[in-house]
C-alpha positions as MATLAB code, in Angstrom:
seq = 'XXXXXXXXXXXXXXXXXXXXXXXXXXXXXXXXXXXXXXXXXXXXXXXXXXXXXXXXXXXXXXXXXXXXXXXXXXXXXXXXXXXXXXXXXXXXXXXXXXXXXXXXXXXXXXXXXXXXXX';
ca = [
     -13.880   -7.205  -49.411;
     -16.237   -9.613  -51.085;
     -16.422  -12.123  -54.008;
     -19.504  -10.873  -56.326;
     -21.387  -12.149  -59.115;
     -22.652  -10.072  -61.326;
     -25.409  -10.855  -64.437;
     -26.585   -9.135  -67.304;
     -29.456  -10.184  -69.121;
     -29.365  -10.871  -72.722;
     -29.712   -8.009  -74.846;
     -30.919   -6.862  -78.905;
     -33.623   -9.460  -79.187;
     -31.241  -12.007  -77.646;
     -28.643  -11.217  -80.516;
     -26.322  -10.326  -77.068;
     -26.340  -13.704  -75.078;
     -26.898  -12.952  -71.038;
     -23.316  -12.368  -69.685;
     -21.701  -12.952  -65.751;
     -18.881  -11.727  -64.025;
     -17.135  -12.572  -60.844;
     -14.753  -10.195  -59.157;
     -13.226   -9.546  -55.835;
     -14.180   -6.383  -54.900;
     -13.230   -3.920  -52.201;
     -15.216   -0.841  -50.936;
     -14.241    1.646  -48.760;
     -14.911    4.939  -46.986;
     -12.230    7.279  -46.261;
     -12.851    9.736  -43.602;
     -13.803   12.743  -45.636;
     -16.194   10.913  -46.991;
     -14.744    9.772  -50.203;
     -15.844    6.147  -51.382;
     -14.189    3.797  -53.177;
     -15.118    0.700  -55.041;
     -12.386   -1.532  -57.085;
     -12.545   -4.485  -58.469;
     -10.996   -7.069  -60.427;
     -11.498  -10.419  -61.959;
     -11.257  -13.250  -60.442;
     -12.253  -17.357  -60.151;
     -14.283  -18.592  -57.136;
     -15.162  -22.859  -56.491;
     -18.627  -21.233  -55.326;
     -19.053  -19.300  -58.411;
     -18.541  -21.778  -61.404;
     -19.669  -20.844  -64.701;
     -23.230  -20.953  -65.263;
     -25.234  -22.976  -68.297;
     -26.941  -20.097  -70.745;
     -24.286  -17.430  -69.814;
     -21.366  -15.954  -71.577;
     -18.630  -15.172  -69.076;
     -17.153  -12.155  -68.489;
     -14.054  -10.521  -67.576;
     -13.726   -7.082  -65.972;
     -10.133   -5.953  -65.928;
      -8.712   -3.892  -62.651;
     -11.516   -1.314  -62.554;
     -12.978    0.747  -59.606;
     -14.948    4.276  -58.999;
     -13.939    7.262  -56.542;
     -16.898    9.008  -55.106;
     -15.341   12.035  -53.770;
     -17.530   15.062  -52.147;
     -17.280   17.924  -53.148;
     -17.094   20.589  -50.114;
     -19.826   23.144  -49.367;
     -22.060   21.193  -51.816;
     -23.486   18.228  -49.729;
     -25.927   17.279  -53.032;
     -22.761   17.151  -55.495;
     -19.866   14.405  -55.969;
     -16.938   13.983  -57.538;
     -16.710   10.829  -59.765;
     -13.911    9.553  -61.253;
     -14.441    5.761  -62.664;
     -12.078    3.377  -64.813;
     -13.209    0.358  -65.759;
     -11.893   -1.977  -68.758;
     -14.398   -5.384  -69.633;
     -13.838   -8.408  -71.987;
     -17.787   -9.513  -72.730;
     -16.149  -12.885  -74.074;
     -18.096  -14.587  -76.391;
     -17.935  -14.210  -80.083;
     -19.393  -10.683  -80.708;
     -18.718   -8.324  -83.802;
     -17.351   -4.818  -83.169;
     -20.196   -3.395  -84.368;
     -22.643   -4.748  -81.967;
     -20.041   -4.492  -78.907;
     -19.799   -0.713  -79.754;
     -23.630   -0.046  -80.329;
     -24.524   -1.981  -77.001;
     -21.882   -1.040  -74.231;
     -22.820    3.173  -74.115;
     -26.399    2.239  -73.283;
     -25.018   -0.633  -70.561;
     -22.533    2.331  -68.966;
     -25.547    5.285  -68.692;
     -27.236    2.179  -67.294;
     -24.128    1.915  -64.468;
     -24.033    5.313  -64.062;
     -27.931    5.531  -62.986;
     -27.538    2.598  -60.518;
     -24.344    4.388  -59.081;
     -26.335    7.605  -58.421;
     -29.486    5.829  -56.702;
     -27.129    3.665  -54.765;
     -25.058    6.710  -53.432;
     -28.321    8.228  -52.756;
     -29.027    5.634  -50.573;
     -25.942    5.006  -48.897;
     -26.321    8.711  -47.641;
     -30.012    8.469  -46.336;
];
């Protein structure tokens, strides 16, 4: 269990201001090798808000990693995840920004399960 930070920079010629997030999160391996990550939000004295950022707020979310048997290069994924950018953004750019920001996630998940298995 740890307390994370997390930033994003700013985005669409800095139309998207740079955005953090700090959540309690909890990771853990099960013994067929399943992983799980959930988080939540949460407030921290050693993580105030920062000048220049919009903060955040990630609602319970987390990600099973489960693998999938006889097929030691395959997994499972089943994610849920729920986030309040904050700040005063229109639909329209919220909607036209936060696919690119998930296939973003969902490269970083693969190379970090990669990695976690070498």
């Amino acid at each position: 269990v740890s307390v994370c930070r997390t930033t994003t920079p700013s985005a669409f010629m800095r139309v998207i201001s740079p955005r953090e997030f700090v959540d309690v999160v909890l990771i853990k391996q099960y013994e067929d090798g399943t992983m799980l990550s959930a988080a939540t939000n949460v407030e921290h004295p050693l993580c105030p808000p920062q000048p220049n950022f919009v903060r955040g707020f990630n609602y319970p979310c987390g990600c099973f990693c489960v693998p999938l048997p006889g097929e030691p290069d395959r997994t499972q994924l089943l994610s849920f995840f729920q986030t309040d950018l904050g700040g005063f953004l229109p639909q329209t750019v919220v909607d036209s920004f936060f696919p690119a920001n998930i296939a973003g996630f969902y490269s970083n998940l693969t190379k970090a399960v990669k990695a976690l298995k070498a």
